[in-house]
Every structure is written in C-alpha cells, then in structure tokens.
N, C-alpha and C positions, 0 to 999 in steps of 0.2 A: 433680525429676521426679515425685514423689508429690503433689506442691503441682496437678498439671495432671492425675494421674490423679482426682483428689480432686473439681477443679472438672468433670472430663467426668463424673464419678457424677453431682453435684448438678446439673447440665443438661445431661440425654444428650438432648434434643432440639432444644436450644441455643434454646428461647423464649427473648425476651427479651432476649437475646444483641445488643449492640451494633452488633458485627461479623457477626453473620447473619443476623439475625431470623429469620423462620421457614420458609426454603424452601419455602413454598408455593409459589413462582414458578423451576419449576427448566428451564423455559424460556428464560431470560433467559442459563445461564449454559451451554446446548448439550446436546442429548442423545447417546448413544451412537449415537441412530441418523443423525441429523443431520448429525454430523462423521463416520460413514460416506460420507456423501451429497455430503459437500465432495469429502471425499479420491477418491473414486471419480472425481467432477466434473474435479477439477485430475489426475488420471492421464489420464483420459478426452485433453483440454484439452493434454497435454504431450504424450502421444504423437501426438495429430492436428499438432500443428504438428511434433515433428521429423520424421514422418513426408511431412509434405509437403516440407521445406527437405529432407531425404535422398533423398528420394526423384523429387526433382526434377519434379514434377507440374505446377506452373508455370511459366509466366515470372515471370519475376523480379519484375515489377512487383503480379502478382495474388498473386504468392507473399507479397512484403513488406505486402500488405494484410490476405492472410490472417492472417499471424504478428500485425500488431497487433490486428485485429479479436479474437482466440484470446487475446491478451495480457488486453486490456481484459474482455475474457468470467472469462480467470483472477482480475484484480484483483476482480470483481463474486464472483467463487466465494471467495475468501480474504475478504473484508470480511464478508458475508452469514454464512458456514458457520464460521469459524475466531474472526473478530473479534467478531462478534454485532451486526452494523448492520444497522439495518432500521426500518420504520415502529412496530413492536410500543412499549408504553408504558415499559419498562424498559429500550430500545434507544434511544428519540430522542435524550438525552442524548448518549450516543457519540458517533450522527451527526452529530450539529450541532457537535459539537468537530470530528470526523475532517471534517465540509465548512469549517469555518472554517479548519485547521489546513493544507486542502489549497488554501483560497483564497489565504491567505499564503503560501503554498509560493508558486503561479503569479503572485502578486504580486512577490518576490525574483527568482525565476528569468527574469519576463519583464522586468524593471526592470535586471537585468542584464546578461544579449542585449543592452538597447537602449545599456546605457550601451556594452557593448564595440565592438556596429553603431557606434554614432557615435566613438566613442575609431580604429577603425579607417578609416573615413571621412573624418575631420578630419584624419590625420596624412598627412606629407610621406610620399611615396614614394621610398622610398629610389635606385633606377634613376634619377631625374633630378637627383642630390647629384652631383655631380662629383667623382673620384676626388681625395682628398687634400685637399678643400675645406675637410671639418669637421676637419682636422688642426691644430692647433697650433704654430705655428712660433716 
C-alpha cells in the first residue's frame, strides 16, 4: 500500500501517466452536470410512458407507437448521456464500435428469423400425418 501511496506523491497530477495522460479532456468521460441531464431525461422518458400504458390515454395501437417511439428516444438518452456516443473526437471511436457491433447484432438476428420463417415453412404440418402413420410397427 505504501508502494501506491509513494507513486501518487511523485504524480499527483498523473502527467505522463500511461493510463491517464492528462485530463485535459474531461468531457469525454461526463460531467456531473450532464449525467444530471440523462437521469432527468430517462425519469422524464419512463414516467411518460407508464403513464400513458396506466393510464390508458390511448388506443392501443397509438399507445404501442408511443411506447416504442419513448423507447427509442430512451436508447438515444442512455447511449449519448451514460455511454458517451456522439460525434465529439474522443466519442467517434465508441461509436463506430457501438454501430458496427449493433450492425452485427441485426445481421444475426435477421439471418435467424429468416432461417426459422423458412425452417417453419418447409416442414410438414403435422394435421395432415395421419394418426398412427409415423408409428412403427
């Protein structure tokens, strides 16, 4: 423990510091008032939508539009305010991982639908097997 209070003497501003360099850019990693601005955001965000699904304000149908539209607004408030994505030059990085990682997602996910749409498609229905057909005798 003395070994670490030892090296924070000799760089208590952590120049130089591999692992920090020099926080001059302490945007990158969210301000207090920022992650204020989310958390408000996503309460804001969460009570509007249960607030509509409780309180029955819609039909259904404008209801479930709300909810996703309120969804997608939250993901944009979580990514932006919490993650740190955004166009800023300390941010691109992220994003270009979090859009590649999410293009692969919808690549799996759609590639899988389609295998199960045709997997369900192509097979016999079972109502026109005749009872005791596939049986063994």
């Amino acid at each position: 423990m003395s070994d670490l209070r030892q090296a924070a003497a000799a760089h208590p501003d952590h120049t130089g510091h591999p692992d920090h360099g020099d926080h001059s850019d302490h945007d990158d990693h969210g301000s207090l008032r920022s992650h204020l601005t989310g958390y408000v955001l996503s309460l804001v965000l969460t009570f509007i939508s249960f607030g509509a699904v409780m309180g029955k304000l819609l039909p259904p149908r404008a209801g479930l539009a709300l909810i996703v539209g309120l969804c997608v607004a939250q993901l944009l408030v979580q990514l932006v305010f919490f993650l740190h994505l955004g166009p800023r030059k300390g941010q691109r990085g992220n994003t270009v991982i979090f859009a590649c990682t999410a293009f692969l997602i919808a690549i799996v996910v759609a590639g899988s639908l389609w295998v199960m749409h045709n997997a369900n498609v192509n097979m016999m229905p079972m109502q026109s097997v005749p009872a005791g057909a596939g049986a063994i005798r």
